[in-house]
C-alpha positions as CSV (number, residue, x, y, z in Angstrom):
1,X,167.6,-74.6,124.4
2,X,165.9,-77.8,124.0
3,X,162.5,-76.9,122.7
4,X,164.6,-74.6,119.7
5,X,166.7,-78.3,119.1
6,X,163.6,-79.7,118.8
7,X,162.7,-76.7,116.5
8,X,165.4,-76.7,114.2
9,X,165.0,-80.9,113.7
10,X,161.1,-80.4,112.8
11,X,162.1,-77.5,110.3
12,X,164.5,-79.6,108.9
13,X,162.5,-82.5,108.6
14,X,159.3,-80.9,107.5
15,X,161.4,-78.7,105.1
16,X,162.4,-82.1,103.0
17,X,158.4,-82.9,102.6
18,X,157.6,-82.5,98.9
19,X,154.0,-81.6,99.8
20,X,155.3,-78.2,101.0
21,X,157.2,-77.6,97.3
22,X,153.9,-78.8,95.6
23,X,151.7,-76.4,97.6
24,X,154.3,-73.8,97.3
25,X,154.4,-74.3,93.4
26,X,150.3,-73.7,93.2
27,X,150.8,-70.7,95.4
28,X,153.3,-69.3,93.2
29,X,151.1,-70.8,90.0
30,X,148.0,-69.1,91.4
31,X,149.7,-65.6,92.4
32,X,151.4,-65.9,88.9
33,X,148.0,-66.7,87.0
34,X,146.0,-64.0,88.8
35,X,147.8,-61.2,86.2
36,X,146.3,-63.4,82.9
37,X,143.0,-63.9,84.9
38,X,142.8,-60.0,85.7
39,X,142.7,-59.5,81.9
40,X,139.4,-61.5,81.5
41,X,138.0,-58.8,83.2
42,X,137.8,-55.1,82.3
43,X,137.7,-52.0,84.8
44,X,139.1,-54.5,87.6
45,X,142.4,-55.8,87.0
46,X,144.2,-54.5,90.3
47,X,141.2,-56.0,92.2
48,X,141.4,-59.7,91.1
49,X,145.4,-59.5,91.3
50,X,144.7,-58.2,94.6
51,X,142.2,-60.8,95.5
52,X,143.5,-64.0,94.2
53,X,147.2,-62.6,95.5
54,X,146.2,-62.6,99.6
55,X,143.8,-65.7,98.9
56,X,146.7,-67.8,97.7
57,X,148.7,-67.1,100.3
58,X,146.0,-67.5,103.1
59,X,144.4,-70.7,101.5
60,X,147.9,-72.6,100.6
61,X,149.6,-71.4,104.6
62,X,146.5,-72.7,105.8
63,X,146.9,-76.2,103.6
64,X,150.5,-76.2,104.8
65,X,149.6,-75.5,108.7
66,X,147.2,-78.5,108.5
67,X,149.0,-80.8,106.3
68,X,152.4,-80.9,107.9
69,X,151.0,-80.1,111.3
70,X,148.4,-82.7,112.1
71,X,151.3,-85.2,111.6
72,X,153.9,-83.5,113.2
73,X,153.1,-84.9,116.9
74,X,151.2,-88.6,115.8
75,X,154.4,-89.4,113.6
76,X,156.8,-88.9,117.1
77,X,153.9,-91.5,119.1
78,X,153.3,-94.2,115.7
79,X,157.7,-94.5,115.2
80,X,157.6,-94.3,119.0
81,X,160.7,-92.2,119.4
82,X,158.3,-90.1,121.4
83,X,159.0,-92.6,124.2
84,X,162.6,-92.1,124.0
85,X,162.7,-88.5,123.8
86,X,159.6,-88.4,127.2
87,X,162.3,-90.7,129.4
88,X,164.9,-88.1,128.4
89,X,165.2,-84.7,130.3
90,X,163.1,-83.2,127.9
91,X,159.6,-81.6,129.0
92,X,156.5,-82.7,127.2
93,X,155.6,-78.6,127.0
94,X,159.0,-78.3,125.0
95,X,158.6,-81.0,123.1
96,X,155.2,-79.4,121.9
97,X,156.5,-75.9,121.7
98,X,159.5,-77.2,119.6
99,X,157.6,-79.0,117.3
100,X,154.7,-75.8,117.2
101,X,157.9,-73.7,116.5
102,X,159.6,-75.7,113.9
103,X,156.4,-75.6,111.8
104,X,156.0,-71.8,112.2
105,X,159.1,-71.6,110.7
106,X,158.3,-73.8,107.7
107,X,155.7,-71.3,107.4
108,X,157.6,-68.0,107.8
109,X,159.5,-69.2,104.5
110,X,156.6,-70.1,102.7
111,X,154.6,-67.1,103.5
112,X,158.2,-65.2,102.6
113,X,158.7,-66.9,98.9
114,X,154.9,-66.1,98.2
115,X,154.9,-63.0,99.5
116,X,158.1,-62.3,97.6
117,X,156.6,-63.1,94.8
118,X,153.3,-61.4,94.8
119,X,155.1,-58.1,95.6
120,X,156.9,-58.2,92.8
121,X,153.7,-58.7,90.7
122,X,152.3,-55.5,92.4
123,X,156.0,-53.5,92.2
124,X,155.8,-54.1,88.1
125,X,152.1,-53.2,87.8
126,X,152.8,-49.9,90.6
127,X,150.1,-51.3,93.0
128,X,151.8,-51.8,96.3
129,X,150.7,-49.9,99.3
130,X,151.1,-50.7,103.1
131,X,147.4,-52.0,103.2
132,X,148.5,-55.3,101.7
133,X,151.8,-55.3,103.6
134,X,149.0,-55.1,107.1
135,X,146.6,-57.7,105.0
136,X,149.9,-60.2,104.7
137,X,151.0,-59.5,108.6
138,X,147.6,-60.5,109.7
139,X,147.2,-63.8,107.5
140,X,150.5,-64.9,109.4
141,X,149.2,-64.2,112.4
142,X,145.9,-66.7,111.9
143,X,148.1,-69.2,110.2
144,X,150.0,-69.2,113.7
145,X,146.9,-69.9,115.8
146,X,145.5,-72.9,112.6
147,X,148.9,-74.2,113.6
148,X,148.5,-74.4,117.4
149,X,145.2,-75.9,116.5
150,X,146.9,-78.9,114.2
151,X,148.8,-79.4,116.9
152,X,146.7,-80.0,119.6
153,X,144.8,-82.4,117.4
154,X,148.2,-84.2,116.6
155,X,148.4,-84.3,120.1
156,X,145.6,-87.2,120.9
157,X,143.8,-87.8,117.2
158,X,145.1,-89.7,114.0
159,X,145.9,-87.0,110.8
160,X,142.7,-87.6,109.1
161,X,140.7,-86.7,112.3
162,X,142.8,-84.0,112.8
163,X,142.6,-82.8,109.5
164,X,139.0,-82.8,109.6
165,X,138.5,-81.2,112.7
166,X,141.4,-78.4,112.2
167,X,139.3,-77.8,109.0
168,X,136.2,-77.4,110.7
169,X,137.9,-75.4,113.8
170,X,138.9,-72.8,110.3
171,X,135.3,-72.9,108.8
172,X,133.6,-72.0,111.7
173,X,136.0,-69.5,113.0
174,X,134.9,-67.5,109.4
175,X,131.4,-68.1,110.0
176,X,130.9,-67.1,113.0
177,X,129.4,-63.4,112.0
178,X,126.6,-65.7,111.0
179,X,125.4,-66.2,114.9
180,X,125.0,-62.2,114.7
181,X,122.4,-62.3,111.8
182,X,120.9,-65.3,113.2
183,X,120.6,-63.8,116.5
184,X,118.8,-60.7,115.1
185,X,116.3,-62.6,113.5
186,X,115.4,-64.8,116.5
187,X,112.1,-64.3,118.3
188,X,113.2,-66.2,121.4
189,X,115.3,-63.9,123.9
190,X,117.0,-67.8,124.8
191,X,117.7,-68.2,121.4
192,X,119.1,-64.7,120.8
193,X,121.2,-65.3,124.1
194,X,122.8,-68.8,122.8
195,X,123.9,-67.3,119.4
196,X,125.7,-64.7,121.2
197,X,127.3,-66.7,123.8
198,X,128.4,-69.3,121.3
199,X,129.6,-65.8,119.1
200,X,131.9,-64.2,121.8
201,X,133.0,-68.0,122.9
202,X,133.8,-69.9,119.3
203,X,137.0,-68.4,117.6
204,X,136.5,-65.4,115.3
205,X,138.7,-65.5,112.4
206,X,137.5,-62.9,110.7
207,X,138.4,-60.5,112.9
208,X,141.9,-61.3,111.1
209,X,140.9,-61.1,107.7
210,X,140.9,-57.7,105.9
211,X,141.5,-58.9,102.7
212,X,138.2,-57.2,101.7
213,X,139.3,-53.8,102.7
214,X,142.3,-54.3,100.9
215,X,140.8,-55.4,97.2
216,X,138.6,-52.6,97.8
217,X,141.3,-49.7,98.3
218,X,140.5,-49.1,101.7
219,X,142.5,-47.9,104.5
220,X,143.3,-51.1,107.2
221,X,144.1,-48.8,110.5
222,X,147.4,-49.7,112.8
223,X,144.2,-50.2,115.3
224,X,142.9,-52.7,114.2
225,X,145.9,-54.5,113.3
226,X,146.7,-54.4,116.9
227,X,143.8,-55.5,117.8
228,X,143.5,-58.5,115.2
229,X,146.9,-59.6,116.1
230,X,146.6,-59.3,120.3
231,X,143.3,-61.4,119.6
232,X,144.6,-63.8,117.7
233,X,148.2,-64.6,119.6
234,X,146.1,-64.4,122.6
235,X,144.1,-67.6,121.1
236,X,146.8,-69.1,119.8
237,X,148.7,-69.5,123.2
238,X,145.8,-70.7,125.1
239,X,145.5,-73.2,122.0
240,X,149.5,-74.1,122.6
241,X,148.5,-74.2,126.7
242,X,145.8,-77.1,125.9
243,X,147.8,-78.6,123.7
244,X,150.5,-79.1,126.4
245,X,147.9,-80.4,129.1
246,X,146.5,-83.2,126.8
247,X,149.8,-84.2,125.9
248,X,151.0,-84.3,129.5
249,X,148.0,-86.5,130.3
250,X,148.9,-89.2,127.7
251,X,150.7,-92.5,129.3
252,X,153.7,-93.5,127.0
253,X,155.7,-95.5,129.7
């Protein structure tokens, strides 16, 4: 009951942020703009709707995830009402989960007004089909496990650390199909070995991401879905779990 308190005041709060309306309002700009863009180009209109559509509303949940949550936790320990709320009965692991939560909601409703909107673009234009509806699912899912990762960096680091390393922690986890091709092209059998240790240990992202298949017309299967969003909850609560042990460890009395 107390981690959904703690929630429902973080929704509220971040919900009053006028970064989130401003990112919201490119989102919606961008989806919007995508139709006049499409035109430029002849033959592929339904592709660059398509493409700029999911990118818009990966790119701006992901600016939304790190922007509000890197500050979420470090604003609770600099006003140092964190110290009032640890001497209450209140568990440091539902103080975390409440805050994680409150932010997820901020980003259901975001993800809900852009997805609303780019729908409606495709329902005009007679270009919906479940692939996108899949495509959409799965970019929540990874916005769920960037979030968990602002968090934990709210947790112990200042926002612009946090910032930088959440941004790094998303860069890598789309790059990691590069240790693959690296790996290949190794002579080494040491070298071949690290690339795909580091491969299977450092997030993969892109096993979320079927954006591609989507633009493309092709069929995303329930499968993989499952699979993509087991993965990726399944990172996202170990995430949450480290993020509750460093926070545990931190001295506020």
């Amino acid at each position: 009951m107390r981690t959904f308190a703690i929630a429902a005041n973080t929704f509220r709060e971040a919900i009053r942020d006028r970064i989130l309306y401003l990112l919201l309002a490119f989102a919606i700009l961008m989806i919007g703009s995508s139709r006049i863009l499409s035109l430029l180009t002849i033959g592929a209109e339904e592709k660059i709707v398509k493409d700029i559509g999911l990118a818009a509303i990966s790119l701006f949940g992901v600016a939304t995830a790190i922007f509000v949550g890197v500050g979420l936790v470090f604003k609770e320990i600099e006003k140092r009402t964190v110290y009032t709320l640890v001497s209450k009965p209140i568990r440091r692991s539902q103080f975390i989960l409440g805050k994680y939560l409150g932010l997820v909601m901020v980003l259901a409703v975001n993800v809900a007004v852009m997805t609303a909107v780019f729908y409606l673009l495709l329902f005009i234009k007679g270009w919906m089909d479940l692939a996108i509806t899949r495509a959409i699912f799965l970019i929540f899912v990874e916005l769920l496990l960037v979030t968990a990762v602002a968090i934990l960096f709210s947790s112990f680091s200042t926002p612009i650390l946090s910032s930088l390393f959440t941004v790094t922690f998303y860069i890598i986890g789309h790059l990691t199909w590069g240790l693959l091709v690296l790996a290949d092209k190794l002579d080494t059998g040491a070298g071949r070995g690290l690339c795909k240790f580091l491969y299977e240990v450092l997030p993969n992202l892109d096993v979320m991401n079927v954006k591609g298949m989507v633009v493309h017309g092709l069929e995303v299967p329930i499968a993989q879905v499952f699979y993509a969003s087991v993965y990726g909850i399944s990172c996202t609560v170990i995430v949450l779990g480290v993020a509750v042990l460093v926070f545990r460890k931190r001295d506020f009395l």
